[in-house]
GUZAMAR-224729 format. One line per 3 residues: number of its first residue (from 1); for each residue x, y, z of C-alpha. Coordinates in pm, 1 decimal, padded with zeros to 6 digits. Example, Ala and Ser with C-alpha at 12.3 -4.5 7.8 and 13.67 -1.06 7.14 Angstrom:
BEGIN
1) 01230.0,-00450.0,00780.0 | 01367.0,-00106.0,00714.0
***
This chain:
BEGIN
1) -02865.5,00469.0,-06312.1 | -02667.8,00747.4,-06312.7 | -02346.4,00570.7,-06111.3
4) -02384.2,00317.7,-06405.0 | -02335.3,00610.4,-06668.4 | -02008.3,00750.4,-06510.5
7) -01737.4,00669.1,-06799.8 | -01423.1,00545.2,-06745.6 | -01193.7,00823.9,-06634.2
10) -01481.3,01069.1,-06555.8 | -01641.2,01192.1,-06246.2 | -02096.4,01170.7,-06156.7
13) -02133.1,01534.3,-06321.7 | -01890.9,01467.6,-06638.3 | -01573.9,01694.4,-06461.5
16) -01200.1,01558.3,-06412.8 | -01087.3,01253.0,-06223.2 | -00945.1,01457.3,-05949.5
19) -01310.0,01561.9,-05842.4 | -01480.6,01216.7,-05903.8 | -01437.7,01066.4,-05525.7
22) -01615.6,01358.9,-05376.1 | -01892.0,01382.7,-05675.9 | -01968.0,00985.4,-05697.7
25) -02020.9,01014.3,-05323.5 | -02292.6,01241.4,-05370.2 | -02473.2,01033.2,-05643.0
28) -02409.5,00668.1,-05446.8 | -02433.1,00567.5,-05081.5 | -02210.7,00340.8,-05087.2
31) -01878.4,00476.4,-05321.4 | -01708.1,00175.2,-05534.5 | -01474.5,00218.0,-05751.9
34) -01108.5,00187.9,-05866.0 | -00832.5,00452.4,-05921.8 | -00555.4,00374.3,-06200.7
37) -00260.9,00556.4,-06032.5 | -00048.7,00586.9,-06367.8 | -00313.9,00774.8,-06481.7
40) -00538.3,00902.4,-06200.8 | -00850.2,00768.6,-06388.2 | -01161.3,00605.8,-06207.3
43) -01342.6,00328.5,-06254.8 | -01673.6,00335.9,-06095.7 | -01928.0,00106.6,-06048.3
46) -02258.6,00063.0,-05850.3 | -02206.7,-00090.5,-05541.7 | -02368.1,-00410.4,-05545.9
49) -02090.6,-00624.9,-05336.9 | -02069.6,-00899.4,-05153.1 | -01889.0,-01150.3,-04994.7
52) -01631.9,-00875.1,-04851.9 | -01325.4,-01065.6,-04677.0 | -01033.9,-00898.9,-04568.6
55) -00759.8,-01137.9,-04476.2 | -00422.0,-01044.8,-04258.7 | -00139.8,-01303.0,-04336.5
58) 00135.9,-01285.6,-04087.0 | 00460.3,-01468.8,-04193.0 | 00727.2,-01583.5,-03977.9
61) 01092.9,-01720.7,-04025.6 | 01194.0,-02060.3,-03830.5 | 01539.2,-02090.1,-03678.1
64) 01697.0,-02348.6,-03437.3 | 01954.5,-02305.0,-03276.3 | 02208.7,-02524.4,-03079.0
67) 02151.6,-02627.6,-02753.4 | 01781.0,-02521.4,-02826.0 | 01558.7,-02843.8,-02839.1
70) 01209.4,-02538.8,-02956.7 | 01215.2,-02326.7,-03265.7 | 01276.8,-01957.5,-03288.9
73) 01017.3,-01760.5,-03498.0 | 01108.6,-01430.8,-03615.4 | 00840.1,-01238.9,-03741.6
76) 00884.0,-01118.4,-04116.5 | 00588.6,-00893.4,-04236.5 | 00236.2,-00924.0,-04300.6
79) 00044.2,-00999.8,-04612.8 | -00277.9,-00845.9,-04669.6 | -00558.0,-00944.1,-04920.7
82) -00926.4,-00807.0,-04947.8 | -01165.5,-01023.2,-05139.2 | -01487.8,-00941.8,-05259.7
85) -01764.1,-00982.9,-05526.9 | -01962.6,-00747.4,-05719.3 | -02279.6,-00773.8,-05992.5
88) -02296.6,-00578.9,-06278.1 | -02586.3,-00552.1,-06414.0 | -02685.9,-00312.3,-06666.4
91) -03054.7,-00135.8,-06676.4 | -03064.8,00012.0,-06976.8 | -02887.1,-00017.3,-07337.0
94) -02673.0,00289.8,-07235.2 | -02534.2,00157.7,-06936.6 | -02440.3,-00164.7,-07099.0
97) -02162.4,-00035.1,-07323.2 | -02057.3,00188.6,-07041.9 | -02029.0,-00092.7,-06823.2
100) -01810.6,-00348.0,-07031.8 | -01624.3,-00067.8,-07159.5 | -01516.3,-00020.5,-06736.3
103) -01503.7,-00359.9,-06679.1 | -01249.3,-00402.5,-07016.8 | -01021.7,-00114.4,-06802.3
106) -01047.1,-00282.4,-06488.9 | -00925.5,-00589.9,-06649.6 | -00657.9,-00388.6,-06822.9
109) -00542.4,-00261.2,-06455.7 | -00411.1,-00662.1,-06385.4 | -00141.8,-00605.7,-06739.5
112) 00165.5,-00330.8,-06739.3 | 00205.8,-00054.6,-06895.5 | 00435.4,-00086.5,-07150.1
115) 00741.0,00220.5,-07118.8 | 00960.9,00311.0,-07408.8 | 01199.4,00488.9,-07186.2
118) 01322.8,00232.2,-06977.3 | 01656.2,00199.0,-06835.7 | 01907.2,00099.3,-07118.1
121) 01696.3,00205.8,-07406.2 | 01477.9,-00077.1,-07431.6 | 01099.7,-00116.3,-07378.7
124) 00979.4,-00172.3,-06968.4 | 00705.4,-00260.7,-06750.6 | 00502.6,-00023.0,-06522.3
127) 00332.4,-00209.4,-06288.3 | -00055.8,-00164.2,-06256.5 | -00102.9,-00015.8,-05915.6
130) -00424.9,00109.1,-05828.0 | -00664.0,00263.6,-05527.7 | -00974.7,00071.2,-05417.8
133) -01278.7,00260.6,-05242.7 | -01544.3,00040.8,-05113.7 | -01742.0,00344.5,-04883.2
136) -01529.8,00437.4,-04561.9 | -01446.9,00114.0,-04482.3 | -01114.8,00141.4,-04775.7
139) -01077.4,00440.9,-04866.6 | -00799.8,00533.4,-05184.2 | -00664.2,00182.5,-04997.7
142) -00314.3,00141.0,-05210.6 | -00262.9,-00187.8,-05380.0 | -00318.1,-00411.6,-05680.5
145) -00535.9,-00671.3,-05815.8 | -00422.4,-00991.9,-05757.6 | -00699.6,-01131.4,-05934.8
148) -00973.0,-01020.8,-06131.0 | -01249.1,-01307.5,-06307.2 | -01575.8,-01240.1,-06520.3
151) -01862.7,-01465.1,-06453.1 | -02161.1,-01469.4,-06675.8 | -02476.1,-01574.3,-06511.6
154) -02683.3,-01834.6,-06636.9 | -02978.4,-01762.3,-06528.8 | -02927.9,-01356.7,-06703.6
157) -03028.3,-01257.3,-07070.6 | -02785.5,-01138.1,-07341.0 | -02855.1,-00803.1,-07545.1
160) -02883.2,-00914.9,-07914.1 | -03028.7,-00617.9,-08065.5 | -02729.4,-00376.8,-08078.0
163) -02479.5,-00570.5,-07958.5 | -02406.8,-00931.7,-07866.3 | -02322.3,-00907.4,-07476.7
166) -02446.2,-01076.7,-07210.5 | -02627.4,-00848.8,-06925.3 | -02549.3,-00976.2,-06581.3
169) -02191.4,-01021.1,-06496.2 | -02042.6,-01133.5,-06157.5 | -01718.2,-01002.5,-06096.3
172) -01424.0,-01176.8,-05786.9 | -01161.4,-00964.7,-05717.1 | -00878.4,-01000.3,-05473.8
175) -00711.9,-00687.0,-05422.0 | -00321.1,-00667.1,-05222.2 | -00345.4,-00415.7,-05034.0
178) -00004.4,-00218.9,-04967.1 | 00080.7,00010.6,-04655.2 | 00120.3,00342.7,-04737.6
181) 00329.0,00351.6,-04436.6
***
């Protein structure tokens, strides 16, 4: 599978990062992948998704005032979370240590970056923001992963030749999307 062959930080054909959205939408129909913005690496996988929910969270702020016997809501913002759930599942020995190597960097993209130039000489965090593309429907969407959890399925074999890894993974994420507005 060649999708499942793309390694971290690389492109379909092997090039730079900056060409891998328009050369991983040659090789897939369906583009999914993630986009470290610290270090404008991809992570892409085959798109095998499902369970996509996108979820708009208004929020608003009470007040009451006197001589008012109803509450006042002032609107506040919105909140804005896309869910979904992807398989990984490797079809060859090749793939497999290509794909836990991405899914070890996707993981990596919920933990700072630690900066040794920080304000006041000490040590600070970078937070891990990121880009996901799921086709057209988010495209180089803004955000980060709120959360990010590894499922191994039972009813899926585990390599024990070369390495000792299991072979089908499910994967939820819930990404936070933020406006680039």
């Amino acid at each position: 599978d060649k999708i499942n062959l793309i390694p971290y930080g690389r492109d379909a054909k092997g090039g730079t990062p900056a060409k891998a959205f328009t050369d991983a939408e040659e090789v897939d129909f369906i583009p999914f992948k993630f986009q470290d913005k610290r270090t404008d690496k991809w992570i892409v996988f085959r798109a095998i998704l499902s369970g996509i929910t996108d979820t708009f969270t208004p929020e608003y702020a009470e007040e009451r005032y006197v001589g008012r016997p109803d509450k006042v809501y002032v609107y506040q913002g919105t909140d804005r979370t896309i869910s979904f759930t992807f398989d990984v599942y490797p079809k060859s020995d090749m793939e497999l240590i290509t794909l836990w190597e991405k899914l070890n960097y996707l993981a990596g993209l919920t933990y700072p970056h630690w900066s040794e130039n920080a304000a006041g000489g000490g040590m600070g965090m970078i937070a891990p923001f990121s880009t996901l593309t799921i086709g057209q429907m988010y495209k180089d969407t803004p955000g980060y992963i709120q959360s990010l959890s590894y499922t191994v399925q039972d009813n899926g074999t585990w390599e024990t030749t070369f390495a000792k890894l299991p072979k089908y993974i499910q994967v939820n994420c819930t990404f936070v999307h933020i406006p680039k507005r």
